[in-house]
C-alpha positions in Angstrom: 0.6 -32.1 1.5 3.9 -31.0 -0.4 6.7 -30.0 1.7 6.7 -26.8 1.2 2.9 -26.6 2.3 4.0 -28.4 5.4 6.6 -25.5 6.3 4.2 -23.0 4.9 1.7 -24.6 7.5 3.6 -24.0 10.4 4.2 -20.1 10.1 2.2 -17.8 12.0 1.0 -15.9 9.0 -0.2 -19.0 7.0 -1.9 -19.7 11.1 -3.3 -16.2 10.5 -4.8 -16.7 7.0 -6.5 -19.7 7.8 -7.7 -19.1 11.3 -8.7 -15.4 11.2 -10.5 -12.8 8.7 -7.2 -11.2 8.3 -5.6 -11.3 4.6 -2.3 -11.3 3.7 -0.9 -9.2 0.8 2.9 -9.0 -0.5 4.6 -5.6 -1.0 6.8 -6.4 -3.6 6.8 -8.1 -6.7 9.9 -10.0 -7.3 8.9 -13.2 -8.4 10.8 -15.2 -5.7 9.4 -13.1 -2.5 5.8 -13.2 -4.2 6.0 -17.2 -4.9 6.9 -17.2 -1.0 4.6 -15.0 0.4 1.8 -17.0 -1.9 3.2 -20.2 -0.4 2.1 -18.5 3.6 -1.4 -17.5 2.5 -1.0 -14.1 0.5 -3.7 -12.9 -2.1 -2.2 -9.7 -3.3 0.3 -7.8 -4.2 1.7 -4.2 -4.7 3.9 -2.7 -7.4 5.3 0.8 -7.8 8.5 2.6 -9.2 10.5 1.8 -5.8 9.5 -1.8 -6.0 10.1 -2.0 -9.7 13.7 -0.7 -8.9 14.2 -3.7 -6.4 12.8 -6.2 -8.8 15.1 -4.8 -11.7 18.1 -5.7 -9.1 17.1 -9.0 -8.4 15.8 -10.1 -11.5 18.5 -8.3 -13.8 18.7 -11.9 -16.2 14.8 -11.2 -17.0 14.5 -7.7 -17.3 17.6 -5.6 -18.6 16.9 -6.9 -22.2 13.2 -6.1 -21.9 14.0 -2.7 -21.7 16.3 -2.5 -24.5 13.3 -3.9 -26.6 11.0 -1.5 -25.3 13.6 1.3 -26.5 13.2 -0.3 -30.1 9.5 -1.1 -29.8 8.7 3.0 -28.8 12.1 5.0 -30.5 10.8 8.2 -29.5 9.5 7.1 -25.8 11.5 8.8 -22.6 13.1 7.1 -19.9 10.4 8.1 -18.0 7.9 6.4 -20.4 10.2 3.2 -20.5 10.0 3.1 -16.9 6.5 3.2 -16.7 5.6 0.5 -19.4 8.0 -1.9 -17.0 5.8 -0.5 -13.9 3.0 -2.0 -16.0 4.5 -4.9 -17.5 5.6 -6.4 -13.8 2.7 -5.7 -12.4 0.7 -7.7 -15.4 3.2 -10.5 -15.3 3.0 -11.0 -11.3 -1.4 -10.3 -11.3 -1.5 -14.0 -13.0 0.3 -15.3 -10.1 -3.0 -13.8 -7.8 -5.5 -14.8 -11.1 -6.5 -17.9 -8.8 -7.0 -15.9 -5.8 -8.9 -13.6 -7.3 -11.2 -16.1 -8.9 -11.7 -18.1 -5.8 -12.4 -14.8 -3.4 -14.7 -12.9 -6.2 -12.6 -10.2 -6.4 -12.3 -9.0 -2.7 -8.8 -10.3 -3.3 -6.5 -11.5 -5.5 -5.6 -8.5 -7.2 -2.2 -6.9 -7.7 -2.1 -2.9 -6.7 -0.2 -1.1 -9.0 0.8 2.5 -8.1 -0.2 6.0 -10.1 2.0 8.2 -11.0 2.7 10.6 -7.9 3.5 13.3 -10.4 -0.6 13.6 -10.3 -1.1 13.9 -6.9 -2.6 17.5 -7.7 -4.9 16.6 -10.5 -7.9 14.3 -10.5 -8.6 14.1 -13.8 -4.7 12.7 -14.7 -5.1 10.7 -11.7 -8.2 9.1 -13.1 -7.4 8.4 -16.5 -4.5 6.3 -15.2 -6.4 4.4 -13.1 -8.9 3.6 -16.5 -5.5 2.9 -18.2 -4.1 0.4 -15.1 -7.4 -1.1 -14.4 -7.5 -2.6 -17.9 -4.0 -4.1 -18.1 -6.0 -7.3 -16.0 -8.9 -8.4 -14.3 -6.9 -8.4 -11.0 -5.8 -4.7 -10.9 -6.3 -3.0 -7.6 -5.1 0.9 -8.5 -3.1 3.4 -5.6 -4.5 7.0 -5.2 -3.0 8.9 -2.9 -5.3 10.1 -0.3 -4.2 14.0 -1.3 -6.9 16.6 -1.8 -7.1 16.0 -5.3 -6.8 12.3 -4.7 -10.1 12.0 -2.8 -11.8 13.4 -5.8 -10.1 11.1 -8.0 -10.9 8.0 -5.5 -15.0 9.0 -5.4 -15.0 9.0 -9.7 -12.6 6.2 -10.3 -14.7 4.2 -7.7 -17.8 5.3 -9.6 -16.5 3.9 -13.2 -15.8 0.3 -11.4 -12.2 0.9 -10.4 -11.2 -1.0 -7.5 -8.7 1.0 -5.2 -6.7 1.5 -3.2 -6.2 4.3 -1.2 -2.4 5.3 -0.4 -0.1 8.5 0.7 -2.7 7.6 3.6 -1.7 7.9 7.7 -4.2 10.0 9.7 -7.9 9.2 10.2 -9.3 12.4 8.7 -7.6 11.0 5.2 -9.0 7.8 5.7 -12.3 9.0 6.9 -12.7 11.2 3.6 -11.7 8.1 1.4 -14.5 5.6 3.0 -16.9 8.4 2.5 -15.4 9.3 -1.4 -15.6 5.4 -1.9 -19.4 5.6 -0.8 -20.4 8.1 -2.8 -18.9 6.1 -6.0 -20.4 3.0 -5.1 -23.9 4.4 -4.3 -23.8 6.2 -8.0 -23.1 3.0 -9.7 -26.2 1.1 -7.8 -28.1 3.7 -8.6 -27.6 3.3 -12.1 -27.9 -0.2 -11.9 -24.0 -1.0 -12.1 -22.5 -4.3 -10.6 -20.4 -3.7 -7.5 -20.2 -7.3 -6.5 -16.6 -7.8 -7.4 -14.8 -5.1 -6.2 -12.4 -4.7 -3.4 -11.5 -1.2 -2.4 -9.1 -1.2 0.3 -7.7 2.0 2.7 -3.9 1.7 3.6 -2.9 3.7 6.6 0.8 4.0 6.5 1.3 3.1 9.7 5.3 2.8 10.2 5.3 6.1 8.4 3.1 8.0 11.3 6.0 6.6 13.6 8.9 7.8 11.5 7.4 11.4 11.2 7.1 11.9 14.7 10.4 10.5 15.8 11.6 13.3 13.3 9.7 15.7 15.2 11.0 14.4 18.4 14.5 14.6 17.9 13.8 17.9 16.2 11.6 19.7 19.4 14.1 17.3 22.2 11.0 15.9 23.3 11.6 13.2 25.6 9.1 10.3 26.3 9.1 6.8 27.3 11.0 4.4 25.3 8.8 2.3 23.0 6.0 5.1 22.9 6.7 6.3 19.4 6.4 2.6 17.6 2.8 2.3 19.0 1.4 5.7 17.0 0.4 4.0 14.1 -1.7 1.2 15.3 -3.4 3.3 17.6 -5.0 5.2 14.7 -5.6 2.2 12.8 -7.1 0.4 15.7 -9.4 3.6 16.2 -9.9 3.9 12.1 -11.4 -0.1 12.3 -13.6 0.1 14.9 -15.0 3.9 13.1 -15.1 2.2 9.8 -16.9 -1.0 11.3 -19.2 1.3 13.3 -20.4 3.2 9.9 -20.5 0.4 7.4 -18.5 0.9 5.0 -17.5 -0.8 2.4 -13.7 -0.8 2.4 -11.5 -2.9 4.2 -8.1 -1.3 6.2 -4.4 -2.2 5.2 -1.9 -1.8 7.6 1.9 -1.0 5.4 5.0 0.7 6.3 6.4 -2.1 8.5 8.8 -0.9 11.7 7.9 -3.3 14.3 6.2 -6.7 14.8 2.7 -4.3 16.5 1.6 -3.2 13.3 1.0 -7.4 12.3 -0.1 -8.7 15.8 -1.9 -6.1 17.1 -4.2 -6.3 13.9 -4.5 -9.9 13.6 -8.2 -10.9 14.0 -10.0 -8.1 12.0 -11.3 -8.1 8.7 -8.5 -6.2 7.2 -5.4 -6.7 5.0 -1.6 -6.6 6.3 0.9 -6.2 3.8 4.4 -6.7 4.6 7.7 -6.5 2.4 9.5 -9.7 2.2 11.9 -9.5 4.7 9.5 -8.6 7.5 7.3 -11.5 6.7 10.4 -13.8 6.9 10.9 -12.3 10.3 7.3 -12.7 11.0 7.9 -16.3 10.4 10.7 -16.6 12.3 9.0 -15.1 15.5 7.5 -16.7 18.4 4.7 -13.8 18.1 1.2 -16.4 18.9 -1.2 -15.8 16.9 -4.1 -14.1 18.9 -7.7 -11.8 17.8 -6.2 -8.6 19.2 -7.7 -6.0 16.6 -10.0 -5.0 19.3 -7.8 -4.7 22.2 -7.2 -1.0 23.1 -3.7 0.7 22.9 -2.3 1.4 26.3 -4.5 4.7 27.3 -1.5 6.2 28.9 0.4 5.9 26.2 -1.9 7.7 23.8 -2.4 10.5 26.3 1.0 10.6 26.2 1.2 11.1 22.3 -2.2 13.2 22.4 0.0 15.8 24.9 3.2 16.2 23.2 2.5 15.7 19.4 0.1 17.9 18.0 0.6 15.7 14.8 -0.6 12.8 16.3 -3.6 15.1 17.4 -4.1 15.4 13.9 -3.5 12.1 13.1 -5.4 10.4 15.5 -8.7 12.8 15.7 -11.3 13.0 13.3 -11.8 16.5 12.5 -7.7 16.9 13.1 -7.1 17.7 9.4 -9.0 19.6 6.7 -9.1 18.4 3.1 -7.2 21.0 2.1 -3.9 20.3 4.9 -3.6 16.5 3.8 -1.3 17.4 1.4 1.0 19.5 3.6 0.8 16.6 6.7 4.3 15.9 7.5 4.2 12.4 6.3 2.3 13.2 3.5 5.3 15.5 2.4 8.1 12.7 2.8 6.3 10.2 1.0 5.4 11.9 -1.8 8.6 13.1 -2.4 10.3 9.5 -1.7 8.0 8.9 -4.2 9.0 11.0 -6.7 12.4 10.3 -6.5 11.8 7.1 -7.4 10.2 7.7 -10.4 13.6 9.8 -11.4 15.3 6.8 -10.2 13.7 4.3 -12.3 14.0 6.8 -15.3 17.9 6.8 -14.5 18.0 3.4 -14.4 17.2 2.8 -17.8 19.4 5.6 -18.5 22.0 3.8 -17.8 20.8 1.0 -19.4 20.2 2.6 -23.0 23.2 5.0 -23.0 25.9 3.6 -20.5 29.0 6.3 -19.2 31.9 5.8 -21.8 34.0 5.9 -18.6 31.9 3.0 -17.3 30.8 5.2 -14.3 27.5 5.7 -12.9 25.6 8.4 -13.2 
């Protein structure tokens, strides 16, 4: 054993890899923080416009003169286009880092998620042609949907042509209800024309840290007072609830728990057959913890805490009851809102970005 196998050993997410069915993905694709995560058990990966922006930081040396050669190779492509052919070149470099993975697991993992274009997030039919275009950059492509009206659509036909997704823009369990059942229907089309379905591996992210952060929004907005600590166990209690439901039915898509705020939304999911995908710097932390490692997937949120969040939130209502939203109000759901438009100012970020890079200020300021 190498030594950094022997320090990899000794984390509590390597522990967690090898001693439970819970998988670890990376969300990020710099190559440093993916070769690290891979090191303590990961097999996946996520990429995206805010991620790409991150990796264009850090890995400045590799990339800054790609994009000037992508300006020359496409002279009439925007800095929107530019930005996207780097979203897909990252996320083709980094899926042969999970090639082995994916090989040894059959698909179910392995694969590197690479974001559509939230710009969509109203049209099926754009969403699904990008999701043909992304799936065919590699073998190992797992494609993000957002879990928007239009996006469930999008998730049932993609699903049908032999698209493995996963489901995003995701934190209540009506959306992720309507996305096992959308990811159903596709799969029992392709058996019933005869199509493989033994490799794929849709997955359901539910945003958990995301729930937590609308809510404390709301709470400073409405001065609703509550006991401290409440607000940061939100998440996992509808993701605990959304496991044992999906479990209960069958289906055929695992959870992943994203949107880090606290150590809960890792050990407090460890022992079920579900993904966790932490950034970088929360898995270091994970690391770093004294947090055992422990099946506690099954063990119930505090009841009096989510009486407490049933009472004051009507959000978390929403969030955490089945019939709480329609199709048609996932797209207006508070946290549904801020993400998409975080989103979508990343995209103008990125474009910017190479902006700057093509056509620099004269004055040498930013922009």
């Amino acid at each position: 054993m190498s030594k950094t196998q022997s320090v990899a050993y000794k984390s509590p997410l390597y522990e967690m890899t090898q001693t439970t069915p819970t998988c670890l993905w990376n969300d990020s694709a710099t190559l440093s923080e993916l070769s690290y995560s891979i090191e303590h058990g990961a097999v996946g990966a996520t990429c995206n416009p805010v991620i790409v922006l991150d990796v264009l930081k850090k890995e400045a040396h590799l990339w800054n003169e790609r994009i000037r050669d992508l300006a020359v190779e496409f002279p009439t492509a925007t800095e929107e286009e530019i930005g996207w052919k780097l979203v897909e070149e990252i996320s083709t470099k980094r899926a042969e880092l999970l090639r082995p993975a994916f090989d040894r697991h059959r698909g179910r993992n392995g694969r590197l998620s690479i974001q559509t274009d939230p710009h969509y997030y109203r049209d099926p039919a754009a969403l699904v042609e990008q999701a043909l275009r992304f799936n065919g950059l590699a073998p190992n492509m797992i494609v993000k949907i957002p879990a928007t009206h239009a996006g469930i659509a999008a998730i049932e036909e993609a699903t049908y042509r032999g698209i493995s997704i996963n489901a995003t823009v995701s934190f209540a369990l009506p959306q992720c209800i309507a996305v096992a059942e959308a990811m159903e229907r596709g799969l029992k089309r392709r058996e019933k024309e005869g199509q493989d379905i033994s490799r794929m591996g849709p997955v359901c992210t539910i945003m958990a840290g995301r729930l937590d952060d609308w809510l404390k929004v709301v709470a400073e907005k409405q001065d609703i007072v509550l006991e401290p600590g409440y607000l940061e166990w939100a998440g996992v209690a509808v993701f605990k609830k959304a496991y044992k439901i999906f479990r209960d039915r069958g289906y055929r898509v695992r959870l992943l728990s994203a949107a880090f705020r606290n150590h809960m939304q890792w050990s407090e999911l460890v022992g079920g057959d579900l993904v966790i995908s932490p950034p970088y710097k929360w898995q270091v932390r994970f690391n770093a913890s004294d947090v055992g490692i422990a099946s506690r997937i099954d063990k119930p949120v505090d009841p009096e805490i989510v009486a407490e969040l049933l009472r004051k939130f009507p959000d978390f209502r929403r969030a955490y009851s089945e019939d709480g939203l329609s199709l048609n109000e996932f797209d207006t759901f508070g946290p549904t809102v801020r993400t998409l438009r975080q989103f979508l100012e990343a995209t103008h970020e990125l474009a910017v970005r190479v902006r700057d890079l093509l056509l620099p200020n004269p004055d040498g300021s930013a922009s």
